[in-house]
C-alpha positions as CSV (number, residue, x, y, z in Angstrom):
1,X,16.2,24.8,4.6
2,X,16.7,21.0,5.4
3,X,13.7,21.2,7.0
4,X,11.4,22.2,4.0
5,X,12.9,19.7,2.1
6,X,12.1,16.9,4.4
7,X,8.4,18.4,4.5
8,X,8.7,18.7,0.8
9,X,9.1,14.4,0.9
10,X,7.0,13.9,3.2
11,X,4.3,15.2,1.8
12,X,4.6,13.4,-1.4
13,X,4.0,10.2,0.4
14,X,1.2,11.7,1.8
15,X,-0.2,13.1,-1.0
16,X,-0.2,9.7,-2.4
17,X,-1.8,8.4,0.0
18,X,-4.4,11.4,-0.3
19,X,-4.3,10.7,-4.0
20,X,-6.4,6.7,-3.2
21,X,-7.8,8.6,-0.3
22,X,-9.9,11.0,-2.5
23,X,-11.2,8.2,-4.7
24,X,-15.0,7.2,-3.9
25,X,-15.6,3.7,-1.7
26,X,-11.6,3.8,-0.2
27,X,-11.8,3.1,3.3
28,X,-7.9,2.4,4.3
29,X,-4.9,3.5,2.0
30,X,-2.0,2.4,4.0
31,X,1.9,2.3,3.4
32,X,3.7,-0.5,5.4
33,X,7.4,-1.5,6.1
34,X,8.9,-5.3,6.0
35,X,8.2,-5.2,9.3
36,X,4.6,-4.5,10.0
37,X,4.7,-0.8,10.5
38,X,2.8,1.9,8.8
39,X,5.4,4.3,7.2
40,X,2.2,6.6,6.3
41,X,-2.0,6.2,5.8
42,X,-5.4,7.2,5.4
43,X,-8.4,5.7,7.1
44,X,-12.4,6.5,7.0
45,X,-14.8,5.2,9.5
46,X,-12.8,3.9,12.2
47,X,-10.6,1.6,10.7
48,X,-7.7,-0.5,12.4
49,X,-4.9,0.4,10.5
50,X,-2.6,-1.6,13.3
51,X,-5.2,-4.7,13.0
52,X,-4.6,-4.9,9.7
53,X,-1.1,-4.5,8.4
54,X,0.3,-7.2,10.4
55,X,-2.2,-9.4,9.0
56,X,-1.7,-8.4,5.6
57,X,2.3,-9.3,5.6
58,X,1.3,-12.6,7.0
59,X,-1.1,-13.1,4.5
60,X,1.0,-12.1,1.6
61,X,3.6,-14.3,3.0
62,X,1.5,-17.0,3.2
63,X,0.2,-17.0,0.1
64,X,4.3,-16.4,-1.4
65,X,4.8,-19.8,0.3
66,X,2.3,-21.6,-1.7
67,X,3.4,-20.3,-4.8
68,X,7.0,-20.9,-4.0
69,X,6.0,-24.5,-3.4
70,X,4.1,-24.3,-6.9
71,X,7.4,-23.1,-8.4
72,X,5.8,-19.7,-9.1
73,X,7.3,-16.0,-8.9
74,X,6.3,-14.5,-5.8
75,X,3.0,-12.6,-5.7
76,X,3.4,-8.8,-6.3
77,X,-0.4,-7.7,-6.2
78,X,-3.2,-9.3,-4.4
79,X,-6.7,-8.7,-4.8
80,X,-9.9,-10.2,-2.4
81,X,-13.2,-9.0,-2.6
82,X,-16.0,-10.1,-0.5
83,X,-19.6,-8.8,0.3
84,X,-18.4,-5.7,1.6
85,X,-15.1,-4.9,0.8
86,X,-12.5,-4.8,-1.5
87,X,-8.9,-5.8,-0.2
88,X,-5.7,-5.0,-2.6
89,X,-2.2,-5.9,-1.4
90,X,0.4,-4.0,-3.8
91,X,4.2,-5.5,-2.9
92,X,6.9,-3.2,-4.1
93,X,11.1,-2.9,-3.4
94,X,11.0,-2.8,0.5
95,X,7.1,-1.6,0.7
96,X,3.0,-2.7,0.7
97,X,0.8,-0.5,-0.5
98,X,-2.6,-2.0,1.7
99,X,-5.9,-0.3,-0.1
100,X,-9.3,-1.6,1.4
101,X,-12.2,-0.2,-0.5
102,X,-16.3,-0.9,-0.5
103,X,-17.1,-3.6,-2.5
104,X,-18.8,-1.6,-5.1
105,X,-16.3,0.8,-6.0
106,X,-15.3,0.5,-9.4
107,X,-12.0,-1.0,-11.3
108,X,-10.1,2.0,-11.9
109,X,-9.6,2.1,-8.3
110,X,-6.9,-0.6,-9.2
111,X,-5.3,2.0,-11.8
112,X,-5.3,4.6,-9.0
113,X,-3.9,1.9,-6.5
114,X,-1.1,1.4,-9.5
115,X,-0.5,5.5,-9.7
116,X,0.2,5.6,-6.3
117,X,2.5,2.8,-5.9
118,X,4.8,4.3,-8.6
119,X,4.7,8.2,-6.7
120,X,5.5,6.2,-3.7
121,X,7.9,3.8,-5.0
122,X,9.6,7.4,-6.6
123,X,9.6,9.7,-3.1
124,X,11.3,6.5,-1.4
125,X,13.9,6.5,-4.0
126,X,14.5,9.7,-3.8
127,X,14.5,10.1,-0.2
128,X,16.3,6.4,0.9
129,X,18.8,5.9,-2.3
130,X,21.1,3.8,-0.5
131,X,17.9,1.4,-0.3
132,X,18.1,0.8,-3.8
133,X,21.5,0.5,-4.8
């Protein structure tokens, strides 16, 4: 039985991931821990999941330094768009939620991207409680 419940969490992470998969333009929909690793993801077309989440905890902690020196709050979201693509860093408790999209995919991607960070941020309550205490 313990092993149908574990499935039973697993596959809510992934089916938030699969929940920003399914949405039109999303490329990479990854999950990544403090230090680096991906917990859980998605990827179309060949992307480098391990290229990109160290990059993106340096980059949000890069950017967390600046607007520590600012005397700002720490970033929890952020979002870079280019020519091609559409980057969105999503910080939550212990977790990124790393979402790179085409650049012309449409803003209720970010509602989506929102959606999932809250089932995610729910299954890893659930399934780490002494995380959160």
């Amino acid at each position: 039985m313990l092993a149908i419940k574990t499935d039973k969490y697993d596959n809510k992470l992934h089916g938030a991931i699969q929940y920003l998969a399914e949405y039109r333009g999303v490329r990479l929909a990854a999950v990544i821990d403090n230090d680096g690793l991906i917990i859980d993801h998605w990827e179309r077309s060949g992307v480098d999941e391990e290229a990109y989440s160290p990059l993106i905890l340096l980059m949000l902690g890069q950017i967390n330094a600046m607007l520590q020196k600012l005397g700002e709050d720490k970033a929890n979201m952020v979002v870079i768009k280019n020519k091609n693509s559409w980057l969105t860093v999503h910080r939550f408790d212990n977790w990124t939620l790393a979402v790179i999209a085409d650049s012309e995919t449409d803003d209720l991607l970010r509602v989506r991207i929102g959606q999932a960070a809250e089932m995610i941020k729910n299954h890893m309550n659930d399934k780490y409680p002494l995380l959160f205490r």
